[in-house]
N, C-alpha and C positions, 0 to 999 in steps of 0.2 A: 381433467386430472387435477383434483387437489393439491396447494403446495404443502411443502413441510419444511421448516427451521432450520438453519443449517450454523454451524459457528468454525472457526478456523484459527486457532491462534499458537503463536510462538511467542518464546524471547530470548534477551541476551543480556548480558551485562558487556556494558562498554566504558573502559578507562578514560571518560572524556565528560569534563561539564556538559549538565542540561540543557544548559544554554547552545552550545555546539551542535547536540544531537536535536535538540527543537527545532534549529534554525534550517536545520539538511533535511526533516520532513516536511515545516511550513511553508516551506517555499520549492515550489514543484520545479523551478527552474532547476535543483542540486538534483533531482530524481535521478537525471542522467547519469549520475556519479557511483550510485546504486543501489536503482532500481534494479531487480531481476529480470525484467522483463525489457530492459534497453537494448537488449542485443539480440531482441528477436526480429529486428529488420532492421539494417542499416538504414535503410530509406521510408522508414515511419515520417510521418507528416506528423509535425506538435504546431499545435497553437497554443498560446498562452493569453488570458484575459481577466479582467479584473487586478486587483492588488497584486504584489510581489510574493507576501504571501500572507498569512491568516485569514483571518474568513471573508469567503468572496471571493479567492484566489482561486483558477479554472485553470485545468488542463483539459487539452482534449488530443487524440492521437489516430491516425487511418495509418495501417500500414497494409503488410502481406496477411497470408490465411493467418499465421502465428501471433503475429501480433491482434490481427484488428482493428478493432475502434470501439472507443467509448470518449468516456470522458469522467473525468472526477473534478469534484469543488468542497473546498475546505466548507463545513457549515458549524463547527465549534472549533475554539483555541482554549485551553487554559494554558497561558503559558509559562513554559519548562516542563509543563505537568500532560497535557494531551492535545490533540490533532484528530477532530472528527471530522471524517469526508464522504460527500455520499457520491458513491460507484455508479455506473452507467454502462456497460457493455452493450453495443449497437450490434455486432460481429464476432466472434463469428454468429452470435446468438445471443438475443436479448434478455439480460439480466441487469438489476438494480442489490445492490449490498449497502451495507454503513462496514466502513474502514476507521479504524478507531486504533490509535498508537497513545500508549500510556508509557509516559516518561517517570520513573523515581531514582530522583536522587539517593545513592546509597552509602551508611556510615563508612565504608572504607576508600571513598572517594570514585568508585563505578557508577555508572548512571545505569539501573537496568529499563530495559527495553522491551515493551511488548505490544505486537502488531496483532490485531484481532481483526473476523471480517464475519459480519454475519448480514442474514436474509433468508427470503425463502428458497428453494428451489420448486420449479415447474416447469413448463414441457419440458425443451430438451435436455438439460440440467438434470432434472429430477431421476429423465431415463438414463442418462448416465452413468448420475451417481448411484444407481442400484446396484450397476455393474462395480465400478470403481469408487470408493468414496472420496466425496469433495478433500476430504482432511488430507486423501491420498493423490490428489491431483496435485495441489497447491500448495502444501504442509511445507512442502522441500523445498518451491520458489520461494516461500516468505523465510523459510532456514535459511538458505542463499542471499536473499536480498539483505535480513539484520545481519550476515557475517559481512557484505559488502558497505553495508553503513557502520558497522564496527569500524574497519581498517579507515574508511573516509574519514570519520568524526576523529580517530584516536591520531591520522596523519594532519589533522587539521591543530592539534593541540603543543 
């Protein structure tokens, strides 16, 4: 089955320097704070390696069905400005993306905020998403997770 292209993205404007909001995506230790996806198994296994955070910084995660496992690693920073990580999904089924958050500064003192995630889909991905689309799987946790980095980054100010 051939893949086919898939893209995913939101955003948000957050009341908080880009330096605040940088700092809560380059360093995957703050994910816990929120990420969408932290609270889909209390008892997820993290490991953390390499740097603290920018490039070269590694997360990796085994949890229940819900969670899974993969692993992501920062592999571009500009910083204040973006955060390129490439995706790993081990579990429940094998998939690879580029996660890409683009930070701007904005004239009225907002930082807006926008979390992208593209790849292909193939096998079970691809059958999936014929039924349901990716945008429709995922659209609402990345909505979820900038509203949960909104309130982090604007309580950190």
């Amino acid at each position: 089955m051939a893949a086919s292209a898939y893209t995913v993205t939101r955003s948000i404007d957050i009341a908080a320097p880009a330096d605040v909001v940088y700092a809560l995506i380059a360093d995957f230790h703050h994910w816990t704070t929120w990420s969408p996806w932290e609270q889909t198994d209390p008892n997820v296994e993290r490991t953390y390696s390499g740097p603290d955070s920018g490039v070269g910084a590694s997360y990796s995660w085994k949890g229940n069905r819900k969670a899974g496992a993969g692993s992501m690693t920062i592999s571009d920073v500009d910083p204040r400005r973006r955060v390129t990580i490439g995706l790993e999904f081990l579990k429940p089924f094998k998939s690879t993306s580029t996660v890409v958050f683009t930070i701007a500064e904005q004239i009225n003192g907002t930082t807006g905020v926008e979390w992208t995630m593209t790849g292909e889909r193939s096998g079970v991905t691809k059958l999936m998403t014929k039924v349901v689309p990716l945008d429709k799987l995922i659209g609402g946790d990345f909505a979820r997770g900038l509203e949960q980095l909104k309130a982090r980054a604007e309580s950190a100010v």
